[in-house]
N, C-alpha and C positions, 0 to 999 in steps of 0.2 A: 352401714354401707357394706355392697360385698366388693365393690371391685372400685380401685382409683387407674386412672388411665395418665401419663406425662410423657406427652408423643413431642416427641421434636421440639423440649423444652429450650429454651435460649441458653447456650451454657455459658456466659456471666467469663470469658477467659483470664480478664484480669483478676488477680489474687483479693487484690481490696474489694474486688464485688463478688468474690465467692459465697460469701453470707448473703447472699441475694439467689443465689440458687435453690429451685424446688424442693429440693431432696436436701436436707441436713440435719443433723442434731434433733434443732427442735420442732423445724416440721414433721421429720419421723414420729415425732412423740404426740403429736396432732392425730398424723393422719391412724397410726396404731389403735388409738384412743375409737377413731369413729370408725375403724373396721372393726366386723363381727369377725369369729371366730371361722378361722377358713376361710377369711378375706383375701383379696389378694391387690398388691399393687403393681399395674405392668410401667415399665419403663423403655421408653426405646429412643435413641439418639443415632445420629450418624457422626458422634464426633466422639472417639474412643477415649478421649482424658475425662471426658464427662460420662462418660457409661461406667468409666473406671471409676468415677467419683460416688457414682450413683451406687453402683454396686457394692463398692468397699461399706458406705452410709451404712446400705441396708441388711449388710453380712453381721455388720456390730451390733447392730439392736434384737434384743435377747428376745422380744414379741415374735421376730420374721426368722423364718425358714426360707430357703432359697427353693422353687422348684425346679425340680429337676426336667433335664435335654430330654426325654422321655416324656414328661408328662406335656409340656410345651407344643412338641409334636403335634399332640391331639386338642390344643388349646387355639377353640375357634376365637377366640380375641387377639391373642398373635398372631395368628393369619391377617386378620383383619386390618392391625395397628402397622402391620409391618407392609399390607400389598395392596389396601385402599383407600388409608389416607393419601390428602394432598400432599402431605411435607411425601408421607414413604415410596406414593410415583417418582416423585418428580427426583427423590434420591437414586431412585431406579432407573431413570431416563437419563441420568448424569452419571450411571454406574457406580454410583457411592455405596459403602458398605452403612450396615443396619445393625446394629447393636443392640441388644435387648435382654433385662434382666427384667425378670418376676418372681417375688416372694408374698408368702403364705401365711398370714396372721395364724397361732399355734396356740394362742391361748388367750382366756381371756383378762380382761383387766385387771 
C-alpha cells in the first residue's frame, strides 16, 4: 500500500474506549507492516485531543517520519481530505478547525 487515509475518525473520548481508537500501538504496527516504503498515512480530525493522540502515536513508531509543513503544501491528498470530504465541508460550514498530521513510512520491514 502507498497511502492510508483516517478522515474524521470517531475519537472513542472516554478513556476505557481509547483502545478502540484507529491509530494506536498495535494498529500502527499493522498498518507500518502493509505500507511500502515511502508510504504514507494521512490523518485529519477536528477534535485536537484526538490529532494530539494521533500524532504523539505516530511520532513514537521508529518506521514513520513525520512530513513536513512544506511538503504538505504541495500534497494534493491534503487538499482533498481536508476541502472535499463530507466530514471536512460540513467542519467548514460550522467554522471548525481541521487538524492533520501525515507521516512517511522510512524504511522497510
Amino acid at each position: 500500500m502507498s497511502k492510508l487515509f483516517f478522515c474524521f475518525a470517531d475519537p472513542h473520548f472516554k478513556k476505557s474506549n481509547h483502545r478502540r481508537r484507529i491509530i494506536g500501538v498495535g494498529f500502527l504496527a499493522e498498518y507500518t507492516y502493509l505500507l511500502k516504503k515511502g508510504g504514507r498515512i494521512y490523518s485529519i480530525t477536528d477534535v485536537k485531543d484526538l490529532h494530539d493522540w494521533n500524532d504523539s502515536h505516530m511520532a513514537a513508531n521508529k518506521l514513520l517520519k513525520k512530513v513536513s509543513e512544506e511538503e504538505l503544501a504541495n500534497d494534493i491528498c491534503v487538499q482533498l481530505i481536508t476541502n472535499e470530504t463530507e466530514e471536512g465541508k460540513k467542519v467548514a460550514r460550522n467554522n471548525g478547525a481541521k487538524y492533520v498530521a501525515v507521516y512517511e513510512k522510512i524504511c522497510d520491514n
